[in-house]
Structure formats: C-alpha cells, structure tokens
C-alpha positions, 0 to 999 in steps of 0.5 A: 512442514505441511502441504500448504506450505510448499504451496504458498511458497510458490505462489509468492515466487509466482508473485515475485517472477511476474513483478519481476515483468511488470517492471519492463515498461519504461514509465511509471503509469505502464508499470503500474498498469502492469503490477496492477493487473498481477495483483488482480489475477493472483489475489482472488477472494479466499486468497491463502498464499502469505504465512500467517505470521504476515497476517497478524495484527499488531495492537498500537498501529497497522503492521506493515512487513516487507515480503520482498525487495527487488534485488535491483532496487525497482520495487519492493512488495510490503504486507499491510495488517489493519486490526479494528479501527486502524489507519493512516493519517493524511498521507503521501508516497513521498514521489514512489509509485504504488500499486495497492490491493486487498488480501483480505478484509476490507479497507476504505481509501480516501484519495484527496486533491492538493489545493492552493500552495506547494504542498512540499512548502507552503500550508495547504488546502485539501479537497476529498476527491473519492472515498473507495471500499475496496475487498479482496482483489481489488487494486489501485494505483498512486502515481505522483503528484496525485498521492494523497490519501487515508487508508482504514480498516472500517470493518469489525475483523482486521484486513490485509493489503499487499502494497507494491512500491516503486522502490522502498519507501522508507519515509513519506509526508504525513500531512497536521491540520492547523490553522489555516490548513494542512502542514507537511511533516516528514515520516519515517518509516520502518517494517514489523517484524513477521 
C-alpha cells in the first residue's frame, strides 16, 4: 500500500462524515445547499482523493460506480467517468435530488424546461433554459420539478463527476423525440463495476 493510499481513504471518510451533516436540514433545498457546499471545499482543482479504479473510463457508455450508500438510505454518492464524446440522452432524476460536481475534466449541463402537458403522461415540448461548462470544483444542483437535463463530456481527455443523490437512483425518465414532441420512457439503471 502506498502513502497515498491511506490518504485518499481518509478523504473519502471526510466526504462520507460530512455528507453525513449535510443531510440535517429538513427540506430538500436546505440539503442540497449544504452537499453542495462540501462538495466545493473538498473537490479543488487537482483533487486526487477517488482510487483509480473509479477513474477508468468504460469504451460503450459513461460508467457510473457507487462509492457510497448512506446506510440510513437518505443519500447515496456515485462517480461518473465521461471518455470523449460520451453523454446522456435528455433525461430526469425520476423525483430524487441531487447535487452534481466536477472531479476532473470538464463536463457541459444543458438544463431544459418542460412545456405544454405533464411530463409523466402526455407528449411534451421542451425548451433549453442554459448550457453550463462546468470544471473541477464546481457544483450544481437538480431539485424536482426541475430535473431536466444532458450532461457531456465535450473535452478531448475524459472527465469525472461525483454525484450526491437523494437516496438511490436506481432508475429515471429518458425522454425520444417523436413526433409531435418529446415521450417519456422509464430507464433503469445499474453501477460499473471499480
């Protein structure tokens, strides 16, 4: 084991007990302020804290790893790895908070607003609200209704981002375009292996 191993280890401890904190306020905005706030005080420019096999990019599609679940169930902590060119499709948090910050890389969130039905039944229209690059320490947060979003890994060399959800997001909406607008469809999800 090297030096830097015991280090990182204890950073995400640090990470870990003061999530663990950030869960005290009762509603969901109060939590995410908080999450928010560690996330930009632990994850600077040059942050070296995550073992590399979290780091590694996958060739098909971005990997998302868990690297911790609350045991209480009120958040779980998720590593994202974008290699060149990867993304999601139009997507929500399927009613979950989250808070999301860049490790490394950079990463473009394009947030969108829902217009003209409800989005859980009827074809809808959606609207680009912002486009976001985002680099290392910086953080943003989804709270429901307003969810939608694509994040991408526009960059050359492959980003990471660290994603703090409220609870575990084991599924969310993926939105198709058709005709007549934007349709719904349920997505599950599941972890790469580290």
């Amino acid at each position: 084991m090297s030096i830097a191993e015991p280090l990182r280890h204890a950073k995400v401890q640090e990470l870990v007990r003061r999530l663990d904190v950030a869960m005290a306020p009762a509603d969901d905005a109060g939590r995410c302020r908080a999450v928010k706030q560690v996330l930009c005080d632990l994850i600077q420019p040059g942050a070296d804290f995550l073992d590399p096999g979290f780091l590694v990019p996958t060739p098909v599609r971005y990997a998302r790893r868990l690297l911790h679940r609350d045991p209480a169930g009120r958040y779980t902590a998720i590593v994202m790895v974008w290699d060149k060119g990867q993304g999601t499709p139009l997507h929500d948090h399927a009613g979950i908070w989250c808070v999301e910050c860049v490790y490394q890389g950079r990463i473009r969130v394009t947030s969108f607003n829902a217009m003209g039905g409800d989005p859980e039944r009827d074809l809808v229209q959606f609207q680009q609200e912002q486009v976001i690059h985002a680099g290392p320490g910086e953080a943003g947060a989804l709270i429901p209704p307003f969810e939608y979003h694509v994040l991408e890994n526009a960059q050359e060399t492959p980003a990471i981002t660290l994603h703090i959800y409220g609870g575990e997001m084991n599924h969310c909406h993926v939105f198709e375009p058709v005709e007549g607008g934007w349709l719904r469809k349920y997505r599950e999800l599941s972890y790469t292996a580290a």
